[in-house]
C-alpha positions as CSV (number, residue, x, y, z in Angstrom):
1,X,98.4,87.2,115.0
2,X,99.1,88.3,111.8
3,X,98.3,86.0,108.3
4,X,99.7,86.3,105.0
5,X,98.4,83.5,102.7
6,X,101.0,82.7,100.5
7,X,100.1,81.2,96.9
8,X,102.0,78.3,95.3
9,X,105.1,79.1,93.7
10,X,105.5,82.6,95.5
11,X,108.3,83.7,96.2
12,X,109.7,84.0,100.1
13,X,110.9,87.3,99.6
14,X,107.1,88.8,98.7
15,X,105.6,86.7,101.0
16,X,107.8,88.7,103.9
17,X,107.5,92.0,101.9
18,X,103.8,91.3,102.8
19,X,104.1,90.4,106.2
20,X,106.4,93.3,106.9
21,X,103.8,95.6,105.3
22,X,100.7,94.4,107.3
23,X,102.8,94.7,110.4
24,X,103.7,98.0,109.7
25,X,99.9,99.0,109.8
26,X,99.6,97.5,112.4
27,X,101.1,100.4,114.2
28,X,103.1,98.1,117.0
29,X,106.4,99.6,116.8
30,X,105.0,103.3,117.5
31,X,102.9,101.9,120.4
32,X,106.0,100.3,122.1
33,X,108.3,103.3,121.2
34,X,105.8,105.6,122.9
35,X,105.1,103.3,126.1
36,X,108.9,103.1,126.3
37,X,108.8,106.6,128.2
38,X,106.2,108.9,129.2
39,X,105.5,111.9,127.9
40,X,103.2,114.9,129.5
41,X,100.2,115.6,127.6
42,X,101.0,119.1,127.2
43,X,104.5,118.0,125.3
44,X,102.4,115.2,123.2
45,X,99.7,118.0,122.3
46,X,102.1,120.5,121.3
47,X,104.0,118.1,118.9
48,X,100.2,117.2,117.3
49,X,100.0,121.3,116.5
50,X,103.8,121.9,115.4
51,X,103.4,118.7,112.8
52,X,99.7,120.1,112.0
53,X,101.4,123.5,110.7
54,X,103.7,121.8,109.2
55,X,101.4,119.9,107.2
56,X,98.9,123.2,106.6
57,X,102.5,125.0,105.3
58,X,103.2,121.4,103.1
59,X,99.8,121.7,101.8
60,X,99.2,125.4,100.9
61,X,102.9,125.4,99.5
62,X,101.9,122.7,96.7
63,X,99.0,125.2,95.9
C-alpha cells in the first residue's frame, strides 16, 4: 500500500501528483500489461536487443 504524507496546508493536487509518481515506480501498470498476454521468450529477448541498439545508436549519436 502506497503512503504519501501530506503536510498541513498542501495542496490536493501535489499530494496526488505524488501519489501518482510513487505509483508509477512502482512499475504495476507494466507488470499487468505484460501478464495480460504471453509473450515467447525469444520475442521478449529480441525486443531487449533491438531497444539496446537503439540506446547504443542514442548514445554514440550525442557523442
Amino acid at each position: 500500500m502506497l503512503v504519501v504524507p501530506v503536510k498541513e496546508g498542501e495542496n490536493i493536487e501535489r499530494a496526488l501528483k505524488k501519489y501518482k509518481k510513487k505509483y508509477e515506480k512502482t512499475g504495476i501498470m507494466r507488470e499487468l500489461r505484460s501478464r495480460k498476454e504471453f509473450e515467447k521468450p525469444s520475442v521478449t529477448e529480441r525486443q531487449q536487443k533491438i531497444k539496446a541498439a537503439y540506446k547504443q545508436r542514442m548514445r554514440s549519436a550525442e557523442i
